[in-house]
C-alpha positions as CSV (number, residue, x, y, z in Angstrom):
1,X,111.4,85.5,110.2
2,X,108.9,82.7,111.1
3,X,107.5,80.9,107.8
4,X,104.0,79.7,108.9
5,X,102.3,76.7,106.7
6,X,105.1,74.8,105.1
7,X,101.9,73.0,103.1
8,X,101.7,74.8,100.1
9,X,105.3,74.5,99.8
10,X,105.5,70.5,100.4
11,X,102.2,70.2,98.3
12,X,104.6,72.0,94.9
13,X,107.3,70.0,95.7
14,X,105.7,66.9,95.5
15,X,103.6,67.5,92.6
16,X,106.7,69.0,91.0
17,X,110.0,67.8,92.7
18,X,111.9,70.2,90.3
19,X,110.9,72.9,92.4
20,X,112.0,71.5,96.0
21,X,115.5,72.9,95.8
22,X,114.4,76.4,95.2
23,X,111.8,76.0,97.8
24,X,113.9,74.9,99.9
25,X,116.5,77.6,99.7
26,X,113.9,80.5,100.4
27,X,112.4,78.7,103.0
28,X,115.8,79.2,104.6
29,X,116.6,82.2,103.5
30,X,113.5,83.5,104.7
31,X,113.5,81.6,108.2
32,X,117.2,83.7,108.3
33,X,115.9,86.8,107.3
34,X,114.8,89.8,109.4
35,X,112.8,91.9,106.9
36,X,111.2,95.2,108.8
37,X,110.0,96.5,105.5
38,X,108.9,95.5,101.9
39,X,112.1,97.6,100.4
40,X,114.5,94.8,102.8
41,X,112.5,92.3,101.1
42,X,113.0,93.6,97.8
43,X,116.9,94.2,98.4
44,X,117.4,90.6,99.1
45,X,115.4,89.4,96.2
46,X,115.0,92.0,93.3
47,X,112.6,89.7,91.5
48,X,109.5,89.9,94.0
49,X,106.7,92.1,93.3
50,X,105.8,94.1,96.3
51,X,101.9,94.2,96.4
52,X,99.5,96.1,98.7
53,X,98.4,94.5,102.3
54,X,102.0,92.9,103.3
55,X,101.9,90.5,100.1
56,X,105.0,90.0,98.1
57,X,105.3,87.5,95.0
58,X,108.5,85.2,94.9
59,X,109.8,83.6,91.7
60,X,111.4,79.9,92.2
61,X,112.6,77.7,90.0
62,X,113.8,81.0,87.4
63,X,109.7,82.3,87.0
64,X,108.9,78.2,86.7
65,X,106.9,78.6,89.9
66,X,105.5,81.3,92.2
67,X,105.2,81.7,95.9
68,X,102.8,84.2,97.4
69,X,103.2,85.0,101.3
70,X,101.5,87.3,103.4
71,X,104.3,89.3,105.7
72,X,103.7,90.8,109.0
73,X,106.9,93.0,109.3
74,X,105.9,94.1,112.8
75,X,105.9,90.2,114.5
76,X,108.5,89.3,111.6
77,X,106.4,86.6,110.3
78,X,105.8,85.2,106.8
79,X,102.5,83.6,105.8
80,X,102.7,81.0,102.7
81,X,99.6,81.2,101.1
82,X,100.2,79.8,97.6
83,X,102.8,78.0,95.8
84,X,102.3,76.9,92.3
85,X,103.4,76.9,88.5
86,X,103.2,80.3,87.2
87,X,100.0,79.3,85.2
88,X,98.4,78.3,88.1
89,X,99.3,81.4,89.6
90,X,97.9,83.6,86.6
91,X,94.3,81.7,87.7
92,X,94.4,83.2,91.3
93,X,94.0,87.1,93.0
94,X,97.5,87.0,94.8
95,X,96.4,89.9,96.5
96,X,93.4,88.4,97.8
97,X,94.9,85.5,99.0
């Protein structure tokens, strides 16, 4: 998969530097990944939450944060469009974003 906008992802870990490892590791893990469907993504990571238009919710940091992405299975590419704590995340529409 190709991750697009590592921002969001820099911006967490330096607000919170607890969180870069974990970032880090999905970003990889992603980037290595070739997910055709939501059920791939779900088999790799049983903690997302599958949600309607090609978003999917990613715990890091053990629920600490959240990472919303935007996947397009058919060009295999992942869209980062929020990383957070989880009570910034409970202030956003994760399936609007």
């Amino acid at each position: 998969m190709r991750v697009i906008s590592r921002k969001w992802l820099n911006e967490l870990a330096r607000r919170h530097p607890d969180a870069k490892p974990g970032l880090d590791a999905w970003f990889h893990e992603a980037e290595g990944a070739d997910w055709a469907n939501p059920a791939q993504v779900k088999e790799q990571y049983a903690t997302a939450s599958i949600l309607k238009n090609g978003r999917v919710v990613f715990n890091i940091g053990g629920n600490k944060y959240r990472l919303v992405v935007r996947i397009n299975y058919a060009y295999r590419v992942v869209y980062v469009r929020f990383a957070g704590t989880h009570s910034e995340y409970d202030q956003i529409d994760a399936e609007q974003m």
